[in-house]
GULUM-896814 format. One record per residue (C-alpha): x, y, z; residue in three letters; residue number from 1. Coordinates in Angstrom, 3 decimals. Example, Ala and Ser with C-alpha at 12.3 -4.5 7.8 and 13.67 -1.06 7.14 Angstrom:
BEGIN
<<12.300 -4.500 7.800> ALA 1>
<<13.670 -1.060 7.140> SER 2>
This chain:
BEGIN
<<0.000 0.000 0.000> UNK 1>
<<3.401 2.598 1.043> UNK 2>
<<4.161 2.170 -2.754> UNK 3>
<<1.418 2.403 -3.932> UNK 4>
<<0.740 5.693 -2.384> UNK 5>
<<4.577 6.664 -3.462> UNK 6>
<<3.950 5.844 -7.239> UNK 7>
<<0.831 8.537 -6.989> UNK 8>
<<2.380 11.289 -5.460> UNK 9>
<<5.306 10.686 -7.789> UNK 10>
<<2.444 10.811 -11.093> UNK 11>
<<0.995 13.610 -9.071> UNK 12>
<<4.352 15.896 -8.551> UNK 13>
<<5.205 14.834 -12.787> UNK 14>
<<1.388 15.889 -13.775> UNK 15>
<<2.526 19.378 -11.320> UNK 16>
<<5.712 20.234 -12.864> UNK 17>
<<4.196 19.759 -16.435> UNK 18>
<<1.212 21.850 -15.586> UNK 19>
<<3.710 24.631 -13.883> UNK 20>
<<6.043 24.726 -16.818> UNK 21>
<<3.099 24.880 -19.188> UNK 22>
<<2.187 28.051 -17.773> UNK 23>
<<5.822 29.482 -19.025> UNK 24>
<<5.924 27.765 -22.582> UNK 25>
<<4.332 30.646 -25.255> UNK 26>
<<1.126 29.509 -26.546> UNK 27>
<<2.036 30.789 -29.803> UNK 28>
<<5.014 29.020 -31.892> UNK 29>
<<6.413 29.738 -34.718> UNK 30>
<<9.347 28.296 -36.959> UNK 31>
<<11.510 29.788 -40.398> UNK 32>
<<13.510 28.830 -41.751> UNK 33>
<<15.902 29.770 -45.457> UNK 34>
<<17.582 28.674 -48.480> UNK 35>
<<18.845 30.208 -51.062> UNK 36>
<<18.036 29.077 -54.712> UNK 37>
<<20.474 29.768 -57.769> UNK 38>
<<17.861 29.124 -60.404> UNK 39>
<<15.136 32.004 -62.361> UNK 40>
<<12.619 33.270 -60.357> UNK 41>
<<10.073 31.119 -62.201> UNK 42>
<<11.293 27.485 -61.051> UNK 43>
<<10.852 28.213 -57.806> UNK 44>
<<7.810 30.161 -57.877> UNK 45>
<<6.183 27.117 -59.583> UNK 46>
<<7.445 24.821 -57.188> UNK 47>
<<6.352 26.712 -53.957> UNK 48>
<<2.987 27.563 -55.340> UNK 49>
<<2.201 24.139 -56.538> UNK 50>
<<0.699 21.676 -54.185> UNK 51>
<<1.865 18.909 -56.260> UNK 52>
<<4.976 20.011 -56.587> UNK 53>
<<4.919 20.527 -52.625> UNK 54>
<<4.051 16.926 -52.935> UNK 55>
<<7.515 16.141 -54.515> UNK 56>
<<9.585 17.793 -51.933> UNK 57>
<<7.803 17.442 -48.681> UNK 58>
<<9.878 15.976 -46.099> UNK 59>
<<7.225 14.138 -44.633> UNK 60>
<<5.961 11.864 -47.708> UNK 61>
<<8.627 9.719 -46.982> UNK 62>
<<8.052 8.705 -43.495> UNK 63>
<<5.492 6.733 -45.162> UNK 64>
<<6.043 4.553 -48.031> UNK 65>
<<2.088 3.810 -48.409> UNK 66>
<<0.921 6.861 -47.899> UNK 67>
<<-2.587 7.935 -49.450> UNK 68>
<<-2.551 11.597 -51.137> UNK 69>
<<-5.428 13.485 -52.680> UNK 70>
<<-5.412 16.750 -54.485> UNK 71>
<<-8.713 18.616 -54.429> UNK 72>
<<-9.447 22.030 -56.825> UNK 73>
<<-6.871 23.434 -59.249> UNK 74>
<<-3.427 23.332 -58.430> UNK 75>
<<-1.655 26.731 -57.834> UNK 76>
<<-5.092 28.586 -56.936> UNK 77>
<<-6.513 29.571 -53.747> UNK 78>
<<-8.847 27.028 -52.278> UNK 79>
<<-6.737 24.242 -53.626> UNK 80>
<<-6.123 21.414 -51.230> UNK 81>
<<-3.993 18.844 -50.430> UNK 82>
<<-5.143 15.562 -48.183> UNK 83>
<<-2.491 12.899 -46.900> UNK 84>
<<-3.382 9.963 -44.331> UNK 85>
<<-0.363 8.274 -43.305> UNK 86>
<<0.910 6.147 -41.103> UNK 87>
<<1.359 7.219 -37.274> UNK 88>
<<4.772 9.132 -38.286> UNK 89>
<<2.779 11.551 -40.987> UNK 90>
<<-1.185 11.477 -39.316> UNK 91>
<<-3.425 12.565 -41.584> UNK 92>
<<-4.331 16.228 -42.333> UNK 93>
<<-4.564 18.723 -45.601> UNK 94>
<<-2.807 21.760 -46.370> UNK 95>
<<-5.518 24.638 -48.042> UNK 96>
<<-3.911 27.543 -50.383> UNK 97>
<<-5.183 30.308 -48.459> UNK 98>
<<-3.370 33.628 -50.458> UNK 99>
<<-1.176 33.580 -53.519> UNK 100>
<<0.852 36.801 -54.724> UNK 101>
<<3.955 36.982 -56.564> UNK 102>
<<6.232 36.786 -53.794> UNK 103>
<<4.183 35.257 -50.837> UNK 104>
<<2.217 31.928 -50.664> UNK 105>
<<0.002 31.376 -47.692> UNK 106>
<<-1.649 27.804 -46.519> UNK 107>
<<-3.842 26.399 -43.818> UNK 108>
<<-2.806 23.144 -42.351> UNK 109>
<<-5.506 21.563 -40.811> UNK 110>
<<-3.990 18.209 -38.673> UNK 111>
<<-6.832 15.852 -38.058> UNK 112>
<<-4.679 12.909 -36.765> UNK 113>
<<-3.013 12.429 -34.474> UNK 114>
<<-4.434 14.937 -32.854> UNK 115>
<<-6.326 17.773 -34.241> UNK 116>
<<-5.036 21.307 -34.473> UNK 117>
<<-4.192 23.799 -36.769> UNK 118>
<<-1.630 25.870 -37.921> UNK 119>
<<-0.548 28.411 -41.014> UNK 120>
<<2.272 28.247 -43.058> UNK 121>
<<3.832 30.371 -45.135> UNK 122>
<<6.673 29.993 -48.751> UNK 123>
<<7.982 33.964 -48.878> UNK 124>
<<10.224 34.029 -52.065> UNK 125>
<<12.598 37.613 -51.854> UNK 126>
<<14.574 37.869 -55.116> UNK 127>
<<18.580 38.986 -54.120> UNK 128>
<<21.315 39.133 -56.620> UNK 129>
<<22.476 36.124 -55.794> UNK 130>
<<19.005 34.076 -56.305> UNK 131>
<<15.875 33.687 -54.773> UNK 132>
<<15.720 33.231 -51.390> UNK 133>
<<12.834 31.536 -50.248> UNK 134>
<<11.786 31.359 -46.002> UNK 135>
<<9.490 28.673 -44.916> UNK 136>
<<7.392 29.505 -41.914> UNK 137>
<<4.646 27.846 -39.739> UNK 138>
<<3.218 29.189 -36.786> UNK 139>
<<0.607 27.751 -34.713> UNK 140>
<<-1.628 28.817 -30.809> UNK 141>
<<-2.245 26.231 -28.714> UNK 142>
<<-4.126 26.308 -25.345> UNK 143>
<<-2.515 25.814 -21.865> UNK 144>
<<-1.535 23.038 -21.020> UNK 145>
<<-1.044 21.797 -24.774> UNK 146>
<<1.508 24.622 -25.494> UNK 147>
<<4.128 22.104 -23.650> UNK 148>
<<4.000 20.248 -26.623> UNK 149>
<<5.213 23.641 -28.607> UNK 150>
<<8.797 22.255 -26.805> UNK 151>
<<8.935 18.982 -29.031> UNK 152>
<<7.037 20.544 -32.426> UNK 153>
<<9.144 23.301 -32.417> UNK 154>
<<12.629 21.101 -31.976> UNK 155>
<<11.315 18.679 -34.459> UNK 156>
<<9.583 20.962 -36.757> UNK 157>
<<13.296 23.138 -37.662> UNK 158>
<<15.432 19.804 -38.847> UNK 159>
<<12.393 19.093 -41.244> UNK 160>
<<12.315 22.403 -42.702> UNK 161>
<<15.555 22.740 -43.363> UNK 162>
<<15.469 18.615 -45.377> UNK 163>
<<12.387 20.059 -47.351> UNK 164>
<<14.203 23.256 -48.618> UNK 165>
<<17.059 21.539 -49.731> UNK 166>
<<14.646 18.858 -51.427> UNK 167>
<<13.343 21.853 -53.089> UNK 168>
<<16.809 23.674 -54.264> UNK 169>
<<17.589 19.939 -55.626> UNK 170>
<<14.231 19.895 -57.622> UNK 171>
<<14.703 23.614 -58.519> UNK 172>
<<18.292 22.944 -60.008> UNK 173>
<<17.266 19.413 -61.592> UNK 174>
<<14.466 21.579 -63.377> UNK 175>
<<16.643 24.184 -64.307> UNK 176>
<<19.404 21.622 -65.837> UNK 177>
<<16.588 19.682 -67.888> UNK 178>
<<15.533 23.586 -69.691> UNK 179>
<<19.369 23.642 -70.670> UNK 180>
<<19.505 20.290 -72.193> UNK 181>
């Protein structure tokens, strides 16, 4: 019975701390991230505005070999979406084409499993004279006590950014060396 009454005051003082640390993590998160592309303007607009295309160099698609992927609308315009159900490593979810301009594409993810929530994300493309520089971002609320879980997203969320934008400056120079051919 002494242990048992040890092993619930030791769940109880865990449950505390996370509940008291909660209170300190932002509700709000938000992650960017950059790369710069050596390629015209147009290659990478394509690819970033494209939900196919997003398809091709989304660092999540292969987490699951069997994932199931459906395209809904017309690619490249608002209202466009893009539905994946995956294994538990990818959940299932779609990303929305909220706002297109030339230099700023805006989408609403919309995560049904494994857990439901939602966040924005954003592909800002900023011509330089060296290229086209292009800065992922994704920002999300969430309420207390779920913001603790901004701690792991965020950590986890930066590493897969970075893999997806160099998936896309890969695709971007592959499609620029296939118009020079």
């Amino acid at each position: 019975m002494k242990i048992v009454k040890l092993i619930l005051l030791a769940i109880g003082v865990i449950v505390a701390l996370i509940f008291l640390l909660a209170a300190f993590v932002p509700r709000e998160m938000s992650v960017t991230r950059s790369k710069l592309i050596v390629v015209p303007y147009d290659i990478v607009y394509q690819n970033c505005v494209s939900l196919e295309a997003h398809n091709v160099w989304s660092p999540w698609n292969e987490r699951d070999p069997n994932i199931e992927i459906r395209f809904e609308g017309v690619d490249g315009q608002v209202g466009s979406r893009y539905h994946w159900k995956g294994n538990k490593d990818v959940g299932e979810g779609y990303e929305e084409l909220t706002a297109i301009s030339d230099q700023l594409i805006e989408t609403k993810l919309q995560f049904l499993e494994p857990w439901e929530s939602e966040a924005t994300t954003s592909l800002k493309l900023e011509p330089t004279a060296e290229g086209i520089l292009v800065h992922w971002s994704f920002y999300s609320e969430s309420a207390y006590p779920m913001n603790i879980m901004n701690l792991l997203v965020e950590s986890q969320l930066a590493p897969d950014f970075e893999y997806g934008l160099n998936k896309l400056h890969d695709l971007c120079i592959q499609q620029e060396a296939a118009t020079l051919e």
